[in-house]
Structure formats: structure tokens, C-alpha cells
C-alpha positions in Angstrom: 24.8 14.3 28.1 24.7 16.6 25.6 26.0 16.0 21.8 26.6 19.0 18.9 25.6 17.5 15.5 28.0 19.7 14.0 31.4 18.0 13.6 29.8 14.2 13.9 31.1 11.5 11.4 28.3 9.4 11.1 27.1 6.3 10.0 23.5 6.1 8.2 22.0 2.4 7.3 19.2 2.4 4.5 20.3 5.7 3.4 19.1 5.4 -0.2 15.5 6.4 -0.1 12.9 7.9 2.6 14.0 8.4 6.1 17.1 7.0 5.5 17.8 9.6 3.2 16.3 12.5 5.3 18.9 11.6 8.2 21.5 12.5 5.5 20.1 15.8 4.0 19.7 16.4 8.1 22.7 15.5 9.3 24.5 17.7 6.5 22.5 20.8 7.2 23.6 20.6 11.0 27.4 20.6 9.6 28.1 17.0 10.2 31.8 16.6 9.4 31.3 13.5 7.4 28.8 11.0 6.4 28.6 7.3 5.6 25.5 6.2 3.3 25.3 3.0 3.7 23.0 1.2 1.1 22.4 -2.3 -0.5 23.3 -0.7 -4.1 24.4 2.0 -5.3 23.0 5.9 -4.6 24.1 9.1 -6.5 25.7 11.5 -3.9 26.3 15.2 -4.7 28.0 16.5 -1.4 31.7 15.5 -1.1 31.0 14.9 2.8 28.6 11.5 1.8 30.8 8.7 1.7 28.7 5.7 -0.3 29.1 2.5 1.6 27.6 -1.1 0.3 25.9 -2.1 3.3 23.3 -4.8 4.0 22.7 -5.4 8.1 21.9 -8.7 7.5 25.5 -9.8 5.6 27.9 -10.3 8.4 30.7 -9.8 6.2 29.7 -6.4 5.1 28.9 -5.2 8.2 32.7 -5.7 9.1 33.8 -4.7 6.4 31.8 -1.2 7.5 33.6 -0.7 11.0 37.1 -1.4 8.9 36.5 1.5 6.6 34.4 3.6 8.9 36.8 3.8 11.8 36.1 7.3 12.6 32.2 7.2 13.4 30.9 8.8 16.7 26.9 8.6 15.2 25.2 5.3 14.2 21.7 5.8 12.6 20.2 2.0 12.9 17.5 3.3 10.1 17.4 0.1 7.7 14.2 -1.9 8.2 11.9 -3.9 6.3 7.8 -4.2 6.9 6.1 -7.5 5.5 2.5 -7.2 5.3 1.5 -10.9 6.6 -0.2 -11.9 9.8 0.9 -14.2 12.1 -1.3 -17.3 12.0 -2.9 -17.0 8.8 0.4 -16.6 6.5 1.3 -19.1 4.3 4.9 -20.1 6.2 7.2 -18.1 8.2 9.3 -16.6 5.9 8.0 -13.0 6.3 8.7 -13.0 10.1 12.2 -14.4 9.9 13.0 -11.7 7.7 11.3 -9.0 9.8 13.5 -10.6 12.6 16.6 -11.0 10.5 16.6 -7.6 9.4 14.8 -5.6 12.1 16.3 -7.2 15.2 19.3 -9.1 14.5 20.4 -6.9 11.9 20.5 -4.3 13.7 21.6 -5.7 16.6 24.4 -7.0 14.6 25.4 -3.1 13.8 25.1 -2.2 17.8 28.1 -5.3 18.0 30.1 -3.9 15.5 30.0 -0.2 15.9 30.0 0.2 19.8 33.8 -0.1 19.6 34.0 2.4 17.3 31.7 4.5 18.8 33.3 3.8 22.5 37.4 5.0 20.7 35.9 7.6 19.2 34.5 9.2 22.5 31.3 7.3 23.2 28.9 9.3 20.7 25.3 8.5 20.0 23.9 5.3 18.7 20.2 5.8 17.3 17.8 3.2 17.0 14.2 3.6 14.6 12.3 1.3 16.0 7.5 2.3 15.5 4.5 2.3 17.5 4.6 -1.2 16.5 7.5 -1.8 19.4 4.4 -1.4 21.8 1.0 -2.5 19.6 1.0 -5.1 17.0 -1.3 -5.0 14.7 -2.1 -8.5 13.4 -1.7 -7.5 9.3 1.7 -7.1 10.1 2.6 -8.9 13.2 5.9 -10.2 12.1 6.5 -6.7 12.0 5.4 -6.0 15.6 7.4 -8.8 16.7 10.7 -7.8 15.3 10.5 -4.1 16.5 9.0 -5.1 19.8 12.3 -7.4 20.2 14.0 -4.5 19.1 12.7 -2.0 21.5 13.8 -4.1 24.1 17.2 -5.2 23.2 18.0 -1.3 22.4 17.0 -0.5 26.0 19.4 -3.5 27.1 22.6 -2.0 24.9 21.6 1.0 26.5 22.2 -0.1 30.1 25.7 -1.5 28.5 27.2 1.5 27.0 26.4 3.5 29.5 29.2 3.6 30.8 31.8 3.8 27.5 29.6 7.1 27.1 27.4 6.0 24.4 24.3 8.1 24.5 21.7 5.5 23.1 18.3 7.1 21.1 15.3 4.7 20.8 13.1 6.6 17.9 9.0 5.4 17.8 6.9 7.4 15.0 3.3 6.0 13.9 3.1 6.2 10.1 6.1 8.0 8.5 5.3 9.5 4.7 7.8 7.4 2.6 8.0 4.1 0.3 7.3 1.6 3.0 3.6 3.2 3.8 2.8 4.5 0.1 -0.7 3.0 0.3 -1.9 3.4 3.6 -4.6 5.8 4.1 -3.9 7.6 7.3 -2.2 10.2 8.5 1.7 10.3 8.5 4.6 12.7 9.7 7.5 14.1 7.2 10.7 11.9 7.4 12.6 16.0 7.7 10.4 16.7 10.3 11.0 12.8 12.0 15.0 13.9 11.6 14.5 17.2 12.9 13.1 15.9 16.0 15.9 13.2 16.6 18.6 15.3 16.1 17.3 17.6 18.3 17.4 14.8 20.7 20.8 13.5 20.3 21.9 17.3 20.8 19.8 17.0 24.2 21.0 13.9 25.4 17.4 12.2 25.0 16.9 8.2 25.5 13.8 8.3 23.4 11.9 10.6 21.1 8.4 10.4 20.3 7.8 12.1 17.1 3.8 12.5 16.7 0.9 11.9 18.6 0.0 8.6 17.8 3.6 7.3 19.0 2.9 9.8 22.7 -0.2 8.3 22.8 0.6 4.5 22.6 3.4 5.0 24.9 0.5 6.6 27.1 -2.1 3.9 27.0 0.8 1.2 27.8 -0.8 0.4 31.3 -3.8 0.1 29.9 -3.1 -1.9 26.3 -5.4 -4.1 26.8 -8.4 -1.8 27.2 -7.4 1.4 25.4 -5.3 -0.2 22.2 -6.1 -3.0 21.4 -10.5 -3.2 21.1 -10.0 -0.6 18.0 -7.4 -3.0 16.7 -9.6 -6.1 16.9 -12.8 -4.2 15.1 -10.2 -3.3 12.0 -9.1 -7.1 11.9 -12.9 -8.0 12.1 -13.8 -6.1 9.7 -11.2 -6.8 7.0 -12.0 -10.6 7.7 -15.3 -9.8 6.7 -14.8 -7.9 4.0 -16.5 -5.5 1.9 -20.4 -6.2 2.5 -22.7 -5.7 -0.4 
């Protein structure tokens, strides 16, 4: 399955800033007929073809009012997410992983609902999914995090399997650190969100089930048989040390 950009109505969620943003500037330089930004407030919009649309995954309510006045859509970008830094065990309550979950799994899941009937009268189209790395390898200063995008990962290989057959071509996207907002102060190497939308709209025009955008994101996928002994020993010396702390 193959599917032209150019012509696409699509649907973008956390469209405001960073990556979300890219997928717009993206999708309108590869002629995209029309897009919908959706966004928890409101975001300035200088193309005619950006439609603004109030949209927050986690308000059931909005999200149908997004398929009523989004009827044409054959591309769902699942972009909006949220990353808490708080481990597992040693947070204070649960509040940060119930929002990772809320907004990272069920939230998007909650879009896949809505929109595959759309997406299934409007031709089957694509439906893309940004999931991480941390689908694969949780690391424990944000293991809410890991949680809700491993869930994630899985449930988007599950709608997969189910709208096969309606001709839904369904994208699951895993980058390491991606250079916007969410990662300002981590010190490590991260990709471009044009160059992360480059590479996934080159695979929704390829028909690709999954798109690996760096080498960290190949390279966990990789080690996958071998988490145990490959991923996770470098993990547990970071976590050491930060328990530690800085020695004098």
C-alpha cells in the first residue's frame, strides 16, 4: 500500500508547538489538500489550508466533536503526548502515571475509536501513531512514561491487525530524543522534528508499518532479544549514579 501525501486532508493532534507543528509545515509542503491543527488553545495559522481545531485527546466530548467537523480526514497524526519526569516507586502518588496513561494511551486510543470511521468512508488512509524508544526501554526517571507508550506500542500494533482490512495503513513512529519543548534540558543528542516528519511521510507514501527515525530508536529495536543484557546494565549505572549523587 502505497499513499501520495499530496491531496490528504489530515488531522494533526498537539499541533501547536514542536513536532506537532513540524507535521503541519510537512504536511503543507507535500501539498496536503487540507489540514486540521488540533490544539488545547488557540495557535496563529497563516496558510488558508490549516483549519484550527480545539482539541484535547483526553476530553471525550471534544474528541467527537473533532470527527463531526472533520468528516473529510483520510490522515490521523496521534502526535499529542505528555512526559512526566517521576519514577515509578519513589514518586510521591500516582498522579503522574495516570496522566501519562490518560493522555499517552487512552487518549490516543480514544482518537483511533473515533477517527477509524472516518478514516475507513474516506478510503482507508493512514493513521500514524508517535509512540519513543521508551515503547521498548523504560527508564526508571520517567517510567510512567515508559509505561504509557509501551501500552501504546502494543495497542497500535492491535488496531493495526483491525483496520487492515477497511484499508487503513497504520504507522507506529519510535525516535530517541526529539529537539523540542518536551526534552529542552536533556543533554544528549536529539533528531530535528522536520527531519522526524520527513522520514514519516516518507513512510506513509511507502506503505511502512513502522519508522525508526535515528540510531538509538534502530538500535533498541535491535537489542530487543537481548534487553536484559544489552539495554538495560547502562540504564541501571545512570539510576545508580543519580541515587548517589554528585560526590565531593
Amino acid at each position: 500500500m502505497t499513499l501520495s501525501i499530496e491531496g490528504r486532508t489530515a488531522l494533526v493532534t498537539g499541533a501547536n508547538r514542536g513536532l506537532g507543528r513540524a507535521f503541519v509545515d510537512g504536511l503543507l509542503a507535500r501539498g496536503a489538500r487540507r489540514i486540521y491543527a488540533g490544539t488545547r488553545g488557540d495557535a496563529p495559522w497563516s496558510d488558508p489550508r490549516v483549519v484550527p481545531l480545539t482539541l484535547d485527546i483526553t476530553d471525550a466530548a471534544q474528541v467527537q466533536d473533532a470527527v463531526a467537523r472533520c468528516p473529510d480526514v483520510d490522515l490521523l497524526v496521534n502526535n499529542a503526548g505528555i512526559l512526566r519526569l517521576d519514577p515509578l516507586v519513589g514518586a510521591a502518588d500516582d498522579s503522574a502515571a495516570r496522566q501519562a496513561m490518560e493522555v499517552n494511551y487512552f487518549g490516543t486510543l480514544r482518537m483511533c475509536r473515533a477517527f477509524a470511521p472516518v478514516l475507513a468512508a474516506n478510503g482507508g488512509g493512514a493513521l500514524v501513531n508517535v509512540l519513543s524508544i521508551a515503547s521498548w526501554v523504560a527508564p526508571p526517571a520517567s517510567g510512567g512514561y515508559g509505561a504509557s507508550k509501551a501500552a501504546a506500542w502494543s495497542m497500535t500494533n492491535a488496531v493495526r491487525v483491525e483496520l487492515r482490512e477497511q484499508g487503513t495503513l497504520v504507522v507506529a513512529v519510535h525516535a530517541g530524543f526529539i529537539d523540542t519543548d518536551m526534552v529542552t534540558r536533556v543533554r544528549a543528542p536529539k533528531a530535528s522534528p522536520s527531519d522526524v516528519v520527513a522520514q514519516v511521510l516518507d513512510g506513509v507514501a511507502q506503505g511502512a508499518e513502522e519508522v525508526l527515525v535515528d540510531d538509538e530508536s534502530r538500535a533498541t529495536k535491535a537489542a530487543l532479544p537481548r534487553d536484559l543484557e544489552e539495554l538495560y546494565p547502562r540504564l541501571q549505572q545512570v539510576w545508580d549514579a543519580r541515587r548517589r549523587g554528585p560526590r565531593s
